[in-house]
N, C-alpha and C positions, 0 to 999 in steps of 0.2 A: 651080529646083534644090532646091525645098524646104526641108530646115533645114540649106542649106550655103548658101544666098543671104544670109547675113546672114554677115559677116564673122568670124573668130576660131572658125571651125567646119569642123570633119572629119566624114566619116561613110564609112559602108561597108555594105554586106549581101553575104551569102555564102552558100551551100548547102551545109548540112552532112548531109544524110538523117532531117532530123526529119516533112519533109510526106512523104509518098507519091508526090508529084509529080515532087518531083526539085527545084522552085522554092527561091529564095531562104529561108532560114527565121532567119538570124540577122541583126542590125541592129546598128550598135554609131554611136552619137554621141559625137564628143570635143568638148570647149570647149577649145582654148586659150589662150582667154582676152585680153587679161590678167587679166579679171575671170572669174570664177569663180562668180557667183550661180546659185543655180536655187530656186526655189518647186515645187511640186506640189499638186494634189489629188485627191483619193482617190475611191472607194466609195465609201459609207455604209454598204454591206451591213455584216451586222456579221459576214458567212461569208466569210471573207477569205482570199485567194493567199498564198502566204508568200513572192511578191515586193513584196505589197504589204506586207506585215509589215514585210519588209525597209527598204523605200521608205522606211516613215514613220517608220524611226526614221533614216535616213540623210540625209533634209534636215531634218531638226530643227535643226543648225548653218545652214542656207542657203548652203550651197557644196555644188557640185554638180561635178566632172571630167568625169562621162562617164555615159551610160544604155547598158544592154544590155539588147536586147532579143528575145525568140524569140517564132515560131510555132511551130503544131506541139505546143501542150504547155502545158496554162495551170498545170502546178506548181500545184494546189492539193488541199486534203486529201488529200496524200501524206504525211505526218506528220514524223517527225524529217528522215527521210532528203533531205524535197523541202525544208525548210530548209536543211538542210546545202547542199544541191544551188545554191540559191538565194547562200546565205555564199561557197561557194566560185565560183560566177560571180563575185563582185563582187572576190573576192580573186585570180582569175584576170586579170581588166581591169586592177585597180590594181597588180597586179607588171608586167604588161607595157607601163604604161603611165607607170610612178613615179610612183602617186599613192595615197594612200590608198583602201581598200576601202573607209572609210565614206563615202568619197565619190562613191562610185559607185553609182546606181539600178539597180534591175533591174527588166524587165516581163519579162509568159510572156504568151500566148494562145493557146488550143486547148480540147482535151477537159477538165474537170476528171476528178482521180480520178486520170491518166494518168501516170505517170515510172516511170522504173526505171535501174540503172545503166550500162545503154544509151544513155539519154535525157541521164540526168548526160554523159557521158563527151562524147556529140555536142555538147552544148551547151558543154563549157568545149575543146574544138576549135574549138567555129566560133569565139567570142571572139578565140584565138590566130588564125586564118585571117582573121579582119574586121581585125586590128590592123596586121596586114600589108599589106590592101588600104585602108586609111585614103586620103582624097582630100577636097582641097577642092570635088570634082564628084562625093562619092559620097552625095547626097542623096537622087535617085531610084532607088540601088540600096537605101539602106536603106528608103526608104518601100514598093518590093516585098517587101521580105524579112519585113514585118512580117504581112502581110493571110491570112488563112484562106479563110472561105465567100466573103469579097470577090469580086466580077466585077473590080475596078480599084484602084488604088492611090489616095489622094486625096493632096493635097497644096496649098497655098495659100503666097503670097507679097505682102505690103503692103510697100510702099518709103513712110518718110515722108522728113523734111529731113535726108539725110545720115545716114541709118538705116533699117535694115530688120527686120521680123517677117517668119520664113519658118515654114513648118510641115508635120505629118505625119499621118494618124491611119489607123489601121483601127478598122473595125464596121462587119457587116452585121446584127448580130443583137443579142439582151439588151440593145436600146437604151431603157435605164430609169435613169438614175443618182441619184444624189446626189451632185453636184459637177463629175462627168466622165464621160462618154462613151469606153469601150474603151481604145486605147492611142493615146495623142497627144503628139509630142514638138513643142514649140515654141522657137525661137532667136530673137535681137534681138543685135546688135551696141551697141546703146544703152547708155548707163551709166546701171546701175541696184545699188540696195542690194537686197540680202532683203528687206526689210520693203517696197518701193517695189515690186517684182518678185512677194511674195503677194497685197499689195493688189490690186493691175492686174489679176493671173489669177483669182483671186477675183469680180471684178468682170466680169469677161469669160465665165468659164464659167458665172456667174449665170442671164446670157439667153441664154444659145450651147446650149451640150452641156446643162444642166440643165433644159433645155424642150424637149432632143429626147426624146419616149415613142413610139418606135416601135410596139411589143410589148407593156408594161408589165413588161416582165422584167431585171432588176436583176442585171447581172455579179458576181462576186465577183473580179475583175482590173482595174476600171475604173482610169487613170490618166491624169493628164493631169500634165504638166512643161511646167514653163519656164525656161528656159538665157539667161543675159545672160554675153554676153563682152565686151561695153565697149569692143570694138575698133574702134568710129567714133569713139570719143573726145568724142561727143557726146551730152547729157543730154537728152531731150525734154521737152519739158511734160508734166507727169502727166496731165491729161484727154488731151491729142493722143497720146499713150503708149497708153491703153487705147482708145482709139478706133480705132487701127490694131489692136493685140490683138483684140479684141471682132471687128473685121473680120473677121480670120484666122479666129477661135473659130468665127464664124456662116457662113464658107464652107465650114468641114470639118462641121460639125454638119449644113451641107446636102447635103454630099455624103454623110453618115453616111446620110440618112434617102433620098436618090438609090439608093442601094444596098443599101436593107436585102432581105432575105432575101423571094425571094415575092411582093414589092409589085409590086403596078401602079398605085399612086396616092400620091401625096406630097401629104399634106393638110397644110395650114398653116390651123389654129384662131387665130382672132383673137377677142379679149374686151376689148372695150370699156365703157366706162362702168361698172366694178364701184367698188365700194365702195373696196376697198384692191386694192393688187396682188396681196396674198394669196389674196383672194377670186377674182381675175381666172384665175390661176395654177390654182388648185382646178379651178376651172369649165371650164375648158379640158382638162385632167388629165384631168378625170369623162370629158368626150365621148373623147379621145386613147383612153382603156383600154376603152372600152365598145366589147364585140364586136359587138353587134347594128349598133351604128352602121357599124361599120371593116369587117362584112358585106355592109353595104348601099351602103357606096360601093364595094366591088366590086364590085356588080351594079348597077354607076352608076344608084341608086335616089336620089332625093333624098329620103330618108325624117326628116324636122325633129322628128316624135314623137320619135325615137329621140336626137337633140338634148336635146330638154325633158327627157326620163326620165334622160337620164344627169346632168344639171347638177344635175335634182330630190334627188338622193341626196348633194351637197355640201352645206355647212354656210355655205354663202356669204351673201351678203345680196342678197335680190331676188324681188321679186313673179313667180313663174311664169306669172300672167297679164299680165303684163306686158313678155315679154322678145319682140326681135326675130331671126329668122334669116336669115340670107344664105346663099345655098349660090353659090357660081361665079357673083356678082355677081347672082342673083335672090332678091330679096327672097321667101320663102317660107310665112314665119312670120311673122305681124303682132300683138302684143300675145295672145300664146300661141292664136293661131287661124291659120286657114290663109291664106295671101295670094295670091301669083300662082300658077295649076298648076302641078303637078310637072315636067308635059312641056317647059316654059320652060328646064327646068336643061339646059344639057348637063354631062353628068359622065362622057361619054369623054376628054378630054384626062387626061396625068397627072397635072399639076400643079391640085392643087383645094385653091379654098378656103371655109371657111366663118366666116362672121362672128357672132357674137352679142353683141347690144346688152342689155346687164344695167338701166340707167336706175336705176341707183342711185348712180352718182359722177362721178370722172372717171378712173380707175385702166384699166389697161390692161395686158395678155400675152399675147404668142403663141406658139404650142406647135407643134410638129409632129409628126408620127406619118405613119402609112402604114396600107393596108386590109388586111385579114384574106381570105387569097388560098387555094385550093387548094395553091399552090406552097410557099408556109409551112410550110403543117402537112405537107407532102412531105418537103422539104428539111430539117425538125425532128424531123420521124418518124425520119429514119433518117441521122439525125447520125451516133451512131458505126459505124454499119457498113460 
């Protein structure tokens, strides 16, 4: 059920005429609590939605009522008006809901550039329409109503001891962040403070969503939330708390990168033995965005130069004659020379990985991304038309 599997939670999606489709486009999440916590985090971009504008200054307290959310429309560099637009969603949720407006988040996804008072008018309708249709089973209707280029909805549920983390997220696309990946609402019935509730998701979207580099392309919508209603009446342990989190985080992060636009290949880059995890993280990064490489695993090449040359342009620590490669379990690359033949890899399956041994520490990260596809540059070429 998504983020109505965890107790003290509502949800709903609706169809208001925002896609072209006709599909679901509005999402609306209530906590009823008793508790009220939510955390969030953001972009990094510093070219921001002005729901994210919104956003961050509305969990600043760490009380959080309710998220509304649209496709169809990312409300960004739309200027006053797509604020206003943004002000009056939240102030449209908190009248119909008897709660305050600053406590209410707002996400958009779609075209940037895009609103008008068409767009306004659909979107503080669908709100009124979603609050109607509120349900402790309307978890899968909101997890549709939120997704764009998506082929599927994602969704993930951890049960720990008499508590649950459930979740939501769309992205197939601009999966680059700093912090967060696309739009993801996460629930826990657990009792948790703000401060215990940042920490956790902080800690979770670390190695989850901020090691997905699909594309190298950086949203200016990116959000991820997290909602504690306390309604198991139960406190968990802080590490067994983010360790279910972090679960959740690293099952939608892989379905983010299952889905991304184009791909035929879900590379998971592992970096071993680096210096720090800084380094690790880098090194990993370098091969994730380098096209020659994300090229050639489309044309299931096992090409390891393209390995070494991307990692060479990081700042990391580590002798290039020194490093080993893996590609889908054959060793390839042996101390920056060639090892087994290339014809050993297979790199038709999707799921591919490759390893690289830095033998400078004991630091480790893994990263995921997807290959550079005909389909991509199709389905990006001709986004809006």
């Amino acid at each position: 059920m998504s983020v109505t599997a965890a107790q003290g939670f509502e949800a709903a999606g609706v169809a208001v005429g925002l896609k072209s489709t006709g599909n679901k486009d509005i999402a609306l999440v209530v906590n009823r609590g008793p508790l009220k916590v939510g955390a969030a985090v953001f972009t990094s971009n510093r070219a921001k939605a002005n729901p994210i504008l919104w956003s961050e200054q509305a969990i600043a307290d760490g009380v959080v009522e309710a998220v509304v959310l649209n496709s169809g429309g990312a409300n960004c560099f739309t200027g006053s008006f797509g604020f206003q637009t943004t002000h009056q969603t939240a102030e449209r949720a908190g009248e119909l809901l008897g709660v305050s407006s600053g406590d209410v988040l707002v996400c958009s996804t779609g075209l940037i550039g895009s609103g008008d008072e068409a767009f306004r008018q659909k979107v503080l309708d669908g709100v009124t329409a979603a609050v109607g249709e509120l349900s402790a089973e309307g978890g899968v209707a909101a997890s549709e109503a939120i997704i764009t280029t998506d082929s599927r909805a994602k969704r993930s549920v951890v049960v720990g001891e008499g508590w649950t983390v459930g979740g939501m997220a769309k992205g197939a696309g601009m999966l680059a962040p700093g912090l967060a990946t696309m739009l993801v609402v996460i629930t826990t019935d657990a009792v948790l403070d703000a401060e215990a509730a940042d920490a956790a998701l902080r800690r979770a979207t670390r190695v989850s969503f901020d090691r997905l580099d699909s594309d190298g392309c950086m949203s200016t919508n990116d959000q991820v939330t997290l909602l504690a209603s306390g309604a198991s009446g139960i406190a968990p342990d802080a590490d067994a708390f983010a360790a279910a989190l972090t679960e959740v985080c690293l099952d939608l992060a892989r379905q983010l990168q299952g889905d991304a636009e184009g791909a035929s290949h879900d590379i998971t880059i592992r970096v071993h033995n680096a210096e720090s995890e800084s380094d690790a993280v880098e090194v990993g990064r370098s091969v994730a965005r380098n096209n020659l490489f994300k090229a050639a695993i489309f044309g299931n090449d096992p090409n390891w130069g393209r390995v070494l040359a991307a990692i060479g342009t990081t700042a990391a620590a580590f002798d290039p004659y020194d490093v080993d490669v893996w590609m889908n379990g054959v060793r390839v690359c042996s101390e920056g020379g060639p090892d087994r033949p290339r014809e050993d890899v297979d790199l038709t399956p999707r799921a591919t990985e490759v390893v690289i041994d830095l033998k400078t520490g004991a630091a480790e990260a893994t990263i995921l991304t997807n290959d550079l596809t005909h389909d991509y540059v199709h389905e990006n070429s001709a986004y809006s038309s």
